[in-house]
ZAGU-853085 format. One record per residue (C-alpha): residue in one letter; x, y, z negated. Coordinates in nm, 2 decimals, padded with zeros to 4 digits, always signed. Last residue first. Example, Ala and Ser with C-alpha at 12.3 -4.5 7.8 and 13.67 -1.06 7.14 Angstrom:
2
<vofi><rest>s</rest><east>+01.37</east><north>-00.11</north><up>-00.71</up></vofi>
<vofi><rest>a</rest><east>+01.23</east><north>-00.45</north><up>-00.78</up></vofi>
//
This chain:
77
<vofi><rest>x</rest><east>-06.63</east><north>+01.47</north><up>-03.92</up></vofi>
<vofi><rest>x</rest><east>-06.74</east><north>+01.46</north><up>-03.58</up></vofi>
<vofi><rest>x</rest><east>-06.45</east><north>+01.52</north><up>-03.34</up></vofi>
<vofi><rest>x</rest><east>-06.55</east><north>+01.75</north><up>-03.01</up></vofi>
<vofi><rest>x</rest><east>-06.37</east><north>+01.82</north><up>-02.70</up></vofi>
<vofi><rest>x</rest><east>-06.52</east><north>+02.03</north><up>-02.46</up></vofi>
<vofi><rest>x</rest><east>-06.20</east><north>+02.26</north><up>-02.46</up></vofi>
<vofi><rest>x</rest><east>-05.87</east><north>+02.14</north><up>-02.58</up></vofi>
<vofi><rest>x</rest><east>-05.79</east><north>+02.29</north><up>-02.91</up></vofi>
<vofi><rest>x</rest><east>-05.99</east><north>+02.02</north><up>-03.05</up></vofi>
<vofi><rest>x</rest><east>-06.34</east><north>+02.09</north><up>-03.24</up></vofi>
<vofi><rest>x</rest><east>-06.49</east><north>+02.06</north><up>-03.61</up></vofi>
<vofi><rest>x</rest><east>-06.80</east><north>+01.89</north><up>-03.73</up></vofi>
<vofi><rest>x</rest><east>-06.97</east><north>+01.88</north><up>-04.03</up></vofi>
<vofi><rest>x</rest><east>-07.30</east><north>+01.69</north><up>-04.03</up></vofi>
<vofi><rest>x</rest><east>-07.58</east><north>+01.83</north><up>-04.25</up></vofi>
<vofi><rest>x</rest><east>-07.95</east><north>+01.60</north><up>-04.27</up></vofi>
<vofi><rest>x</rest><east>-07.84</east><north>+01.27</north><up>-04.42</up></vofi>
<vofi><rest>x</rest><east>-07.43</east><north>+01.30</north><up>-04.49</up></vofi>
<vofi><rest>x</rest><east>-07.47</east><north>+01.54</north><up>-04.86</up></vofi>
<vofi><rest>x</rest><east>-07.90</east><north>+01.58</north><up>-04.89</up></vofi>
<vofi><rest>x</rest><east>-07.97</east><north>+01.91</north><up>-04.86</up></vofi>
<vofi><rest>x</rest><east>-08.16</east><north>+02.13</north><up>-05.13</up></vofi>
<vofi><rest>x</rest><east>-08.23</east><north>+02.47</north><up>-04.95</up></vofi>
<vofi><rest>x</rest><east>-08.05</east><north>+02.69</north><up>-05.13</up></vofi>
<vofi><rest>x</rest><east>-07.72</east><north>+02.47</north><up>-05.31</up></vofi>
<vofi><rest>x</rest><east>-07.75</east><north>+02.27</north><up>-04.94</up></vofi>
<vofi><rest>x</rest><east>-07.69</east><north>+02.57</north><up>-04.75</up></vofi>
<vofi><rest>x</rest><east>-07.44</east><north>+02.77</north><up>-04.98</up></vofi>
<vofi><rest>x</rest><east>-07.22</east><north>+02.43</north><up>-05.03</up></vofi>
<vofi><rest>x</rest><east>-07.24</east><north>+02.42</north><up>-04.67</up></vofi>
<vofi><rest>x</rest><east>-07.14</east><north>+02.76</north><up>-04.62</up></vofi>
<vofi><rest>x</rest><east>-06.83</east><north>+02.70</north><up>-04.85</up></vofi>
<vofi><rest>x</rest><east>-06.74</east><north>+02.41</north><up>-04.65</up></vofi>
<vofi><rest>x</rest><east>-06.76</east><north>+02.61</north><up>-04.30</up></vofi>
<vofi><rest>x</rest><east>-06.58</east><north>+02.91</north><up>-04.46</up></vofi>
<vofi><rest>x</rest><east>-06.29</east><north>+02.69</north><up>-04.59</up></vofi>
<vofi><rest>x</rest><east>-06.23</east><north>+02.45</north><up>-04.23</up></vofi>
<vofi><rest>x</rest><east>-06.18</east><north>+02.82</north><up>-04.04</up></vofi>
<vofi><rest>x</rest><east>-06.32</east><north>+03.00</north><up>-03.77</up></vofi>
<vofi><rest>x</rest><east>-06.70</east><north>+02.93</north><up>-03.81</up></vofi>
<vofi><rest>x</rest><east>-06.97</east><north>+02.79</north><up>-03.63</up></vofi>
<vofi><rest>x</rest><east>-07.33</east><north>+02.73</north><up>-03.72</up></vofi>
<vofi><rest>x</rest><east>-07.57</east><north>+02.48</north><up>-03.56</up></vofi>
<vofi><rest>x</rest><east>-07.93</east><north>+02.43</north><up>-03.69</up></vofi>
<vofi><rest>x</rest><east>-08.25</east><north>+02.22</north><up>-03.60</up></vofi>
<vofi><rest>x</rest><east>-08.08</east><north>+01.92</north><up>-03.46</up></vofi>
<vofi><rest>x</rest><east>-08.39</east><north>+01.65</north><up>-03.35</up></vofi>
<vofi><rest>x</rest><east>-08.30</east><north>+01.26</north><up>-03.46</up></vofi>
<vofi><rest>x</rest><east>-08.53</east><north>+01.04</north><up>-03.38</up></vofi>
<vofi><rest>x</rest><east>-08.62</east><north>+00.68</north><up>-03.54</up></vofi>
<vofi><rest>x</rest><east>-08.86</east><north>+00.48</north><up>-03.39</up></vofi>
<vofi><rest>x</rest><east>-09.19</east><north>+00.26</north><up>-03.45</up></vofi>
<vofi><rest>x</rest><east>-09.17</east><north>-00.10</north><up>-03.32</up></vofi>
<vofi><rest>x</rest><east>-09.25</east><north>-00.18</north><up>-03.73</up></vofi>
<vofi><rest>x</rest><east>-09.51</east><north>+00.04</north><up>-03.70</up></vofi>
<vofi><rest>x</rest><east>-09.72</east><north>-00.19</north><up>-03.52</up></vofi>
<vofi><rest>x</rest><east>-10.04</east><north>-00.21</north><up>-03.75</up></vofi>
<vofi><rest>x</rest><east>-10.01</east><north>+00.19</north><up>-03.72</up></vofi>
<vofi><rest>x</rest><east>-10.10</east><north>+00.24</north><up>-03.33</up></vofi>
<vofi><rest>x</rest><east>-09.84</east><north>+00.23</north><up>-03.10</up></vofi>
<vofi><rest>x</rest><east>-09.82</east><north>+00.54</north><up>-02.88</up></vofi>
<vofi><rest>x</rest><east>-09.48</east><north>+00.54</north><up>-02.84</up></vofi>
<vofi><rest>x</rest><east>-09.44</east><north>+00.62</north><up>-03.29</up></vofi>
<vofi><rest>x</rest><east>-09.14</east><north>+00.83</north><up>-03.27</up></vofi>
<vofi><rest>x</rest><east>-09.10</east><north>+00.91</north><up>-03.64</up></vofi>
<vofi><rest>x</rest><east>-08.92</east><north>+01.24</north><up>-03.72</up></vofi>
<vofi><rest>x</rest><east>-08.55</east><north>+01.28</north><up>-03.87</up></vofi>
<vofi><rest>x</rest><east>-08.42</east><north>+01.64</north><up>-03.90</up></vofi>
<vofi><rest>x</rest><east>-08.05</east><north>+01.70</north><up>-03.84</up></vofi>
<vofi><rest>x</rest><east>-07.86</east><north>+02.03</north><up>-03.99</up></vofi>
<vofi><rest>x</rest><east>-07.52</east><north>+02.08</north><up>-03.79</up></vofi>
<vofi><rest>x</rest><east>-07.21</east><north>+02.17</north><up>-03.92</up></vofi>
<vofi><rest>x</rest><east>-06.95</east><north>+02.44</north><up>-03.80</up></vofi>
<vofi><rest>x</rest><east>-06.51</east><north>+02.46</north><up>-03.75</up></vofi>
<vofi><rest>x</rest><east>-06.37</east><north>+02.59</north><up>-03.41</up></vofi>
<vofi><rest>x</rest><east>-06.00</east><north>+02.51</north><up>-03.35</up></vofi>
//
């Protein structure tokens, strides 16, 4: 198995709408950052690295994930 997190940035997706419509405006999600790592304690104590440095929120921008032993098969944590 194959442990890692991904940071997520949220940016407005505004179609073209000017601002008196924002309420059609969009959410987007854009992933900025994927690490890996071989086992579950690395991965948390990286996080705890990341969001100690650079002031993450916990479950709005970092997403742990962690893989199956079958390949192409991914379980978000």
């Amino acid at each position: 198995m194959v442990y890692g997190y991904a940071l997520m940035k949220r940016e407005k997706e505004t179609y073209g709408l000017p601002c008196y419509c924002s309420d059609e405006w969009g959410d987007n999600f854009k992933i900025t950052k994927v690490r890996l790592f071989s086992t579950k304690e690395e991965r948390d104590n990286a996080m705890k690295i990341e969001k100690k440095n650079y002031g993450y929120e916990e479950g709005t921008n970092m997403l742990p994930f962690e893989t199956k032993s079958k390949q192409g098969k991914l379980t978000l944590c």
